[in-house]
Structures are given as C-alpha cells and as structure tokens.
C-alpha positions in Angstrom: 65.8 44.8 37.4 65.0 46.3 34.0 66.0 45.0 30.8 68.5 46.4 27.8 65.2 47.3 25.8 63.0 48.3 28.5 66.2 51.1 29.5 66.3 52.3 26.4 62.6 52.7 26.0 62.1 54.8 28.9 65.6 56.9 28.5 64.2 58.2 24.7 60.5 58.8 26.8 63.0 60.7 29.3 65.2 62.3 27.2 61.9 63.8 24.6 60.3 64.8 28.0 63.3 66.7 29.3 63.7 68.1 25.9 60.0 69.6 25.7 60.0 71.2 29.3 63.5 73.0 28.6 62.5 74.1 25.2 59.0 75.5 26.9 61.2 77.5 29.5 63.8 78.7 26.9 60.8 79.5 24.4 59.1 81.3 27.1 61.9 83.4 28.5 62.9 84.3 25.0 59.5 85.0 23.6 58.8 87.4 26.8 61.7 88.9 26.4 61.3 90.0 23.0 58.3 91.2 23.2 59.0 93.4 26.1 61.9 94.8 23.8 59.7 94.8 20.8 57.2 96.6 23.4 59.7 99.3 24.9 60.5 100.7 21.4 56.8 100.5 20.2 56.2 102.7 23.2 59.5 104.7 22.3 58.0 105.4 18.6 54.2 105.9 19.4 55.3 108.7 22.3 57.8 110.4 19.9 54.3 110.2 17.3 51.8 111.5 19.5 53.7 114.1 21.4 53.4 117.1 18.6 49.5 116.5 19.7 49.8 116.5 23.2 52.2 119.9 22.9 48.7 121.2 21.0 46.0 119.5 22.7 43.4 120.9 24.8 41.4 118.1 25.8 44.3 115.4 27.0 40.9 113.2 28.5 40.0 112.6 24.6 43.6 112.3 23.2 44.3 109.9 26.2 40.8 107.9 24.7 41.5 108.3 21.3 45.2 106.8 21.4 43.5 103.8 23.5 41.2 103.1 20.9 43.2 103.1 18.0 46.6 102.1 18.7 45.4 99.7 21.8 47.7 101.7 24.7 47.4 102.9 27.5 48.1 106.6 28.0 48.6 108.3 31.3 49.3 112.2 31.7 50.5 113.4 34.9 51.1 116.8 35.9 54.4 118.2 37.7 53.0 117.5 41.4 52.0 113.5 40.6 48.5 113.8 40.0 47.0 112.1 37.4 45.1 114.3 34.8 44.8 112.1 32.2 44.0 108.6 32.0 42.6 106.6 29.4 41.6 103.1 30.9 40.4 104.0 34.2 39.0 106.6 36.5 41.7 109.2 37.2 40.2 110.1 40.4 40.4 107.1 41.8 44.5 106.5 40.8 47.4 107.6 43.4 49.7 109.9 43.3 52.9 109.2 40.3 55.3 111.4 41.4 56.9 108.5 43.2 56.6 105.8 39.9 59.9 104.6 38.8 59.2 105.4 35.4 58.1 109.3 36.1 61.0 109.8 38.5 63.2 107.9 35.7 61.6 110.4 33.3 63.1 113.2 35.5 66.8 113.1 34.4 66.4 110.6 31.4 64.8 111.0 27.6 62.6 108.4 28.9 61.9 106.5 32.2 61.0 102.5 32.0 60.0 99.9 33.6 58.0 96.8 34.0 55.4 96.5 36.8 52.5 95.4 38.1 49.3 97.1 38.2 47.4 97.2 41.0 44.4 98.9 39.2 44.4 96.5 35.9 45.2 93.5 38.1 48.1 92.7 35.0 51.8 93.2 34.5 52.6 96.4 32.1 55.6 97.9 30.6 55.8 101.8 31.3 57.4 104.2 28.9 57.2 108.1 30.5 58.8 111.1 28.6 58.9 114.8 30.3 57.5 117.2 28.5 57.2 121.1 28.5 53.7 122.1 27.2 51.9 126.0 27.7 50.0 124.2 30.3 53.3 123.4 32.5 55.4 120.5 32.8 53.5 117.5 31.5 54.6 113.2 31.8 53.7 111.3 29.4 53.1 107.8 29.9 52.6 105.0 27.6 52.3 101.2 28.9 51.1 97.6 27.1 50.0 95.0 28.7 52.3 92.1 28.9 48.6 89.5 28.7 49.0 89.4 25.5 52.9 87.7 25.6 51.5 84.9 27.8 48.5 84.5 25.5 50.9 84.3 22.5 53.5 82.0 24.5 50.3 79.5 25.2 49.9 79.6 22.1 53.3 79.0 21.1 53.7 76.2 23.9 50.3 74.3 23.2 51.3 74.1 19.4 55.2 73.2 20.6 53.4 70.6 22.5 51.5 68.6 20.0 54.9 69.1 17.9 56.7 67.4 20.6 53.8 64.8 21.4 54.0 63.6 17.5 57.4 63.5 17.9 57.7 61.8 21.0 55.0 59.3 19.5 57.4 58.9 16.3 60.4 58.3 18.8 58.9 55.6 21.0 57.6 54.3 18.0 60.9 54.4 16.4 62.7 52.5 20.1 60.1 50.3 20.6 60.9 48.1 17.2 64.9 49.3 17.8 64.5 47.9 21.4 62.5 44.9 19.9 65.2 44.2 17.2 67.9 44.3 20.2 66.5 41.9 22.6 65.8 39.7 19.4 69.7 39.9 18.9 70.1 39.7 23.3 67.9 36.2 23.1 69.8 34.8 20.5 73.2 35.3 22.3 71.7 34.2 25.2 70.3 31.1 24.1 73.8 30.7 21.8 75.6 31.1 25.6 73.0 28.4 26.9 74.3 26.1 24.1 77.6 26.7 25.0 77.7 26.0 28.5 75.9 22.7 27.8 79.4 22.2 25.9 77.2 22.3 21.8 80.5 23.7 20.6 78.2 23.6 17.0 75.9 26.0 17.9 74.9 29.0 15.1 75.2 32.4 16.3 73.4 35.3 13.7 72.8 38.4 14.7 70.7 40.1 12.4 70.3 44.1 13.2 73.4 45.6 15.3 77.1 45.8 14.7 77.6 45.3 18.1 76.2 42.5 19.1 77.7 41.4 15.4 81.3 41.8 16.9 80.7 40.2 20.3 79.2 37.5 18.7 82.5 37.0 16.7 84.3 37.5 20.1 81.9 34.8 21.6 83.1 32.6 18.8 86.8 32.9 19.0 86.1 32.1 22.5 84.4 29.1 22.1 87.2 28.0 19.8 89.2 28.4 22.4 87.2 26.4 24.8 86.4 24.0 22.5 90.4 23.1 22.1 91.1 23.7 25.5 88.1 21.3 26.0 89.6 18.9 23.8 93.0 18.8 25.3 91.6 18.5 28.7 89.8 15.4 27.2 93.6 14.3 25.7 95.0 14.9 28.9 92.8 13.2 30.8 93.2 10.0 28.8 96.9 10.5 29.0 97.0 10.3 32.1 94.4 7.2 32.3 97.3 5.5 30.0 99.7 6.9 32.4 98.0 5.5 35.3 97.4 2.4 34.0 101.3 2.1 32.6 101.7 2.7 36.2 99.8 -0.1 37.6 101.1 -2.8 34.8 105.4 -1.2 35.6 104.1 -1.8 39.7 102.5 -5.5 38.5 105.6 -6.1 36.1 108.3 -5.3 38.9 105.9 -7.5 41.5 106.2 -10.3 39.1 109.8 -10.1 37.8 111.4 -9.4 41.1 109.8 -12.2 43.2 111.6 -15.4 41.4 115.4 -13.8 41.8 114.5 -12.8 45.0 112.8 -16.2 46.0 115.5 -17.7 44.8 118.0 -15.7 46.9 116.0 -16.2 49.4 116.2 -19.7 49.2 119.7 -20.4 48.4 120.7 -18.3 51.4 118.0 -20.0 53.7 119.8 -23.4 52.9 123.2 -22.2 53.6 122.4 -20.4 56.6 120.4 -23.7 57.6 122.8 -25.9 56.9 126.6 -24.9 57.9 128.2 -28.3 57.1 126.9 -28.3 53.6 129.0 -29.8 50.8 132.0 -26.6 49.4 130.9 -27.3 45.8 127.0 -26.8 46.4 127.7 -23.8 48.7 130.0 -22.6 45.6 127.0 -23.3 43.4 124.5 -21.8 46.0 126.5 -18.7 46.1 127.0 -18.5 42.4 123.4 -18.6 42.0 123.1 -15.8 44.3 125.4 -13.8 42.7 123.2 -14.6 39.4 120.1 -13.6 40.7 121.6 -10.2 42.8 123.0 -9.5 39.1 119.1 -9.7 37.8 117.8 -8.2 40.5 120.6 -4.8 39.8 120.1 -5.2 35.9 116.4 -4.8 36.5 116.5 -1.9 38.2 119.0 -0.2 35.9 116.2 -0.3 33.2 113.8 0.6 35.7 115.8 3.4 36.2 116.5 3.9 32.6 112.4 3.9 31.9 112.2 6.9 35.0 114.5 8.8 32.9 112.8 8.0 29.5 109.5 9.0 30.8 111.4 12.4 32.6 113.0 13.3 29.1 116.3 13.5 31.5 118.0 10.0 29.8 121.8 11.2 29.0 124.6 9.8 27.0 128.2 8.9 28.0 129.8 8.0 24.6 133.4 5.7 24.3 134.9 3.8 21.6 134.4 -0.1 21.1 133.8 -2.5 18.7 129.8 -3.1 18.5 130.3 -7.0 17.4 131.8 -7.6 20.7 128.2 -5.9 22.1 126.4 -8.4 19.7 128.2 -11.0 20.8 127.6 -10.6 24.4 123.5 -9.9 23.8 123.1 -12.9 21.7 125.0 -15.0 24.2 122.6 -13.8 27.4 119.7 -14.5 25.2 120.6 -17.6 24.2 120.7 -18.9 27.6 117.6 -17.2 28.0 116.3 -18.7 25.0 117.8 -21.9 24.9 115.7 -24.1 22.5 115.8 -20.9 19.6 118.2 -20.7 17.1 119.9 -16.7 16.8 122.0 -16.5 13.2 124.9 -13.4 13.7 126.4 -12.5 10.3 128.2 -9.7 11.1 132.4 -7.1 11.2 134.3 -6.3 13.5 133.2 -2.4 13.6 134.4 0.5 16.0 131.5 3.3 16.9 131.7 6.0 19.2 128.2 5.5 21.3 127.2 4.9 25.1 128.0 0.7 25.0 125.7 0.1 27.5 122.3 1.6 25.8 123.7 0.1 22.6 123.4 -2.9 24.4 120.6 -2.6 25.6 119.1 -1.9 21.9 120.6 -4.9 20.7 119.5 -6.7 23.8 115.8 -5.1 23.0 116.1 -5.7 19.0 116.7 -9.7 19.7 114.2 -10.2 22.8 111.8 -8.7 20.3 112.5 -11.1 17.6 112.6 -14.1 19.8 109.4 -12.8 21.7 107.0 -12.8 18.5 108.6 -15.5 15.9 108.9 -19.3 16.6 111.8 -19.6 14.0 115.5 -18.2 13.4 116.2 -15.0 14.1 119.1 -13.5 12.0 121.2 -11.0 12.9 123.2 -8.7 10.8 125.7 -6.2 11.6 127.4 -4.8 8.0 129.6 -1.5 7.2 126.8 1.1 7.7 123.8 -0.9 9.5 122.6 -3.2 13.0 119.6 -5.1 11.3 117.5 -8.1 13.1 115.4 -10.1 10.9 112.6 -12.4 12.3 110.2 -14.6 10.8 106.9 -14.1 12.9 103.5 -12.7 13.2 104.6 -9.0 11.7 103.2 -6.4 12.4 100.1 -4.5 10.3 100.9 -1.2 8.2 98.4 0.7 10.7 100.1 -0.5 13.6 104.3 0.1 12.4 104.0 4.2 13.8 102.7 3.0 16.8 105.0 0.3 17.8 107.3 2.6 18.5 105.0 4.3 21.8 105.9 4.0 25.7 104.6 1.0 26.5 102.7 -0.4 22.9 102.9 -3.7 22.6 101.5 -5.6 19.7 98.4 -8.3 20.8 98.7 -6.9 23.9 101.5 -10.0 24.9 102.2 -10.2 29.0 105.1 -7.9 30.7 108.4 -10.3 30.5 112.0 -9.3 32.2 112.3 -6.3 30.0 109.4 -4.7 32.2 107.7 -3.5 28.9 110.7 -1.0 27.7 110.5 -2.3 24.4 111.1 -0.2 20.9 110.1 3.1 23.0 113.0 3.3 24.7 115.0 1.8 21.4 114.1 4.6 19.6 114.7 7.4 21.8 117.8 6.4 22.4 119.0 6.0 18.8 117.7 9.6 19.0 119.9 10.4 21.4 122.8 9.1 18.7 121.7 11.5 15.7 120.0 7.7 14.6 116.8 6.2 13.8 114.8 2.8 14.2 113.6 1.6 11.0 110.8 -0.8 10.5 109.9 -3.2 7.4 107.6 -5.4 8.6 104.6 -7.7 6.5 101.7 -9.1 8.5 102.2 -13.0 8.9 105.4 -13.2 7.3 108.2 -11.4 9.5 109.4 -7.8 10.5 113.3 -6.2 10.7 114.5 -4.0 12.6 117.0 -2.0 12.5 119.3 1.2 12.8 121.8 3.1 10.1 125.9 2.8 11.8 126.8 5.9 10.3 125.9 8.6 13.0 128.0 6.4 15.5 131.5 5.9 13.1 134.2 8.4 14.0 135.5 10.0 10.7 138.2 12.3 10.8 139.4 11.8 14.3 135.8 13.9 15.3 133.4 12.0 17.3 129.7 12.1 16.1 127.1 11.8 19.1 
C-alpha cells in the first residue's frame, strides 16, 4: 500500500501527463483545422487572382507550371468532359478522369466546389478548391489544391516544442511535490510517533507540525483529545482506588460485624443453653438469664440499625422523620449508656433544658457518636456542654493535626488507624451528614496533644414562629 507522499507524487506525474496528451490532441485538431480554413480561402483568393489569366491564356501547361512555382500550388484544368488538360505536378496523361471529383461536380451548381482528400497520385492529403469557368476555349475547371504535409510538419513542430515545455514543467512540478510530499510525511512521522507516545500513555508528549495547516489543526484535535484521555485516564485511576477503599471498607464492616456480633450472640447463646439445660434453675437467675438476653437481643437490633443506617449513608438514601423533644433528655440518656460502657471515665454534662425539632434518634446517635469519640481518644474527663444555641463535647486527648481536621470527617477515617469498636467504624462521617440533613454543621477545634471539641450550632433545629426548621 502506497504512502500519503508517494500518492501525491505520482497523481501530479499523472495529472502533467494527462495534461500534455490532451493539450497535444486539442493543439492538433485546432491547428489542422485552421489551417485548412486558412487554406480554403488562400485557395478562394489565389483562384479569384489567377483567373483573368486563365480567361486569356493560351498555354494553360505553362500557367499551370508557373502558378506552381511561385505561389507553391497545385493547379489542375479540366475540360467539360473530365479530362485533365492541365496539370502542373504530374503527368496529365497518366491522371483519371474528374468529371466524377467532388469538388468538380461541387463546382457544377456552386461558386466553388471543396473538399479534402486523399491523393492517390501525390500519396498525401490535399484540400481542393474548383471554380467553373467559361473561357473562348469552352467550359473550363479550375482547380487549386495545398497540401495538408505541411500542417503535420508545423503541428510536430508545435508538439515537440509543446513537449519540452511540458517536460520542464513536469520536471518543475515533481520537483516542486517531491519536497511538498517530503515536508508532509515529515509532519505524517511526527504525528505518528506523537500517537506512539500517546498510546504508551506519555500524556507530555510535544506535538509541532511545522509546514501544513492541516495537519496543524488535527494536531490541535489530537491534543484536546489527549486531554481528554488524560482526565478520563486519571479518573479511571481515582476510581479504581475508590473502589480499592471501597473494597477494603467492605472487608473491615464484614470483619467489624464478625467481631461485634459474636460476644451478644455468644452470650445469648449461652444464657439460653443453661436455661434450656437446666429447667429447675433458681426464678431469680432465670430472671437474670433472661434479662441478659433481652440485653444482648437489644445490642444485637441496635447494631444492625446503624448497620443499616451506614447502607443508607453510603446509598445517599438516609431520610429524616423530625418531632419535638427536649435534646437534654437525649444527652442524658447517651451519657448514661456510655457510662456503663465506660464505667471507670468520668463524663462532665453542663447543659438546659432545650426543645428542637429534629429526628431524636439520629440526634442520638450524634451525641452517642460525639461522646464514644471523646472517650475513645482521651484518658481524662470529657465535658459536655449543651447551651442556648450549641451541642459541644470537649476532650482532653491526643488531638488531631491541622492536616488531618478535613479529613476526619471521611466514611470510614479514623485517626492512627485505632481498631473497629461497637460503633462499627460510623464515626464523624455519618455525624456530619446527618447534621447536613438538619440545615447543620460539625465543627472542629482541635490542637495536637492537647484536646479536640466537637460540636454542632442548635439554631437550625429551634422552632421559631410556630414553623419547623428541618
């Protein structure tokens, strides 16, 4: 298969070549043609010259001879019956009978007769001009002819100097597309090897065209392209570590829910073992036994509520059902559950008795969340504060560093990496989008190895006005 150069090499070779036979034909036809015209109305004007001396002439022979020397024709006389009686190139004896020539028969009715025609006797093509004439010696034709040798000499003349004209130009031309086809496949290697680059993903790589506008503008294409690919690249790279994360979030929910849900369930397990073991067993263990079943069930359904509750975070599809209640009663039940949890730490509440209009049990479980956080990453008293406009928890632990405060708030970031506890790694994540969900925000002041607090503005959840703000 040829190349872009090598095509248009040969199409200019092609196209000159075509060009110099057509313009050899049209040259030829047209130069014939005029100078059979041209010829006709010499003939036309040297009859109309030389016929005062035929009308006078007694010796046609030496008139025919005469007009073929000087004006370099060919004069034929023939009589009324055909027969030649003058002839000026050849033998008249030896010529047929013209009574039957176009020309002479044309003659008959016409000024003049003409035609173009081969002669046998010559061995050439003539053109034949014959006029009637009525002389004291009878009825006389007079013919004139050329012969048309000399238009093919002058058209080979004509053509051969056409010819070297063409031949220099056609030189010039390949000249000319051989450094144009040399320019373009300069431009073709260097998109090529730029596309090379590419697909070996060198997003960096120069493109310069330097001689055509075209390949100018598809290199520009080329590059908008590669932009393309190159972001499209990139968030295929984002994506795929995304959904690394996402796989491994995955693994650590499966390993969280393996861990948390085997010691309630053991225990269930247990408890209900011993009473199903043992059916005399003492009414106030059984009670306790069953109580401690009932406990553990109650772990067991509040775990899978936040399990469910992370589903929904992750699906954007978590939903609010807002009522009215006081959130100190909320703080007061959260600190309570983590203080059994927590038995050995000290939890500080300073806090009003404040109404909101919210979804209790997602405040809850941002309370719940704010505390467990505290208590999780600080070894002393953990204060919390509920006044007129704001929830705030204050902690005394390891803090968190200024690089790291936008990032605690991710699915699933924990700080130093700690291990997954009860709250299955939900965390500040979930915290915040929920507040989000309330027209609030989490905010964070936090100092490395001193203490962070937490907490969220009251303000979206008040009702004012008898409106409820969600």
């Amino acid at each position: 298969m040829l190349r872009i150069h090598q095509l248009f090499f040969l199409n200019i070779l092609g196209l000159f070549t075509a060009a110099l036979l057509v313009a050899s034909v049209i040259s030829f036809y047209t130069l014939k043609t005029m100078i059979i015209e041209d010829g006709k109305e010499r003939l036309i004007q040297s009859i109309e010259l030389l016929e005062p001396q035929i009308m006078s002439s007694n010796d046609l022979d030496s008139l025919a001879h005469s007009v073929a020397q000087k004006a370099h024709l060919r004069l034929t006389v023939v009589a009324a019956n055909g027969v030649v009686i003058a002839e000026s190139d050849t033998d008249k004896k030896m010529m047929e009978n013209h009574s039957n020539r176009v020309e002479i028969m044309e003659s008959m009715r016409k000024p003049y007769g003409i035609t173009i025609r081969y002669s046998k006797t010559l061995k050439t093509d003539f053109v034949y001009v014959a006029k009637k004439l009525s002389t004291p010696h009878g009825i006389l034709y007079f013919r004139l002819s050329m012969s048309l040798k000399g238009v093919m000499d002058h058209f080979y003349t004509l053509w051969i100097k056409l010819f070297i004209a063409f031949t220099v130009l056609v030189a010039i031309a390949l000249a000319i597309a051989y450094k144009i086809s040399k320019k373009a496949r300069h431009d073709i290697l260097q998109i090529t090897h730029y596309l090379d680059q590419i697909s070996a993903k060198n997003y960096k790589a120069i493109l310069k065209p330097e001689y055509f506008r075209e390949f100018l503008q598809i290199s520009i294409m080329l590059k908008n392209l590669v932009k393309k690919l190159q972001n499209r690249d990139k968030q295929k790279r984002k994506h795929t570590a995304k959904l690394r994360l996402i796989n491994k979030q995955q693994n650590d929910i499966l390993s969280a829910i393996s861990h948390e849900f085997k010691n309630p369930i053991a225990a269930i397990m247990g408890y209900a073992e011993t009473l199903h073991d043992d059916l005399n067993i003492d009414p106030k263990i059984r009670e306790k036994f069953l109580d401690k079943i009932l406990a553990n069930t109650h772990r067991v359904t509040l775990m899978l509520d936040r399990l469910a509750l992370s589903v929904k975070l992750e699906n954007n599809d978590l939903s609010i059902k807002p009522t009215l209640f006081d959130i100190s009663d909320v703080c007061h039940e959260s600190i309570s559950i983590l203080q059994v949890k927590y038995p050995s730490r000290s939890i500080k509440y300073t806090g009003l008795s404040k109404t909101v209009y919210a979804d209790r049990t997602m405040i809850e479980l941002i309370i719940t969340n704010l505390v467990d956080n505290a208590l999780k990453y600080s070894e002393e008293e953990v204060n919390v504060t509920l006044n007129e406009h704001s929830f705030s928890v204050t902690d005394k632990g390891i803090g968190i560093a200024p690089t790291e405060i936008d990032k605690v708030t991710s699915k699933f970031y924990r700080v130093h990496k700690n291990r997954w506890d009860n709250s299955m790694g939900l965390g500040l994540s979930i915290v915040s989008y929920i507040l989000k969900l309330h027209d609030s925000t989490l905010t964070i002041e936090s100092t490395l190895g001193i203490g962070s607090t937490f907490g969220f503005s009251l303000d979206p959840l008040i009702q004012k006005n008898g409106l409820s703000k969600k």
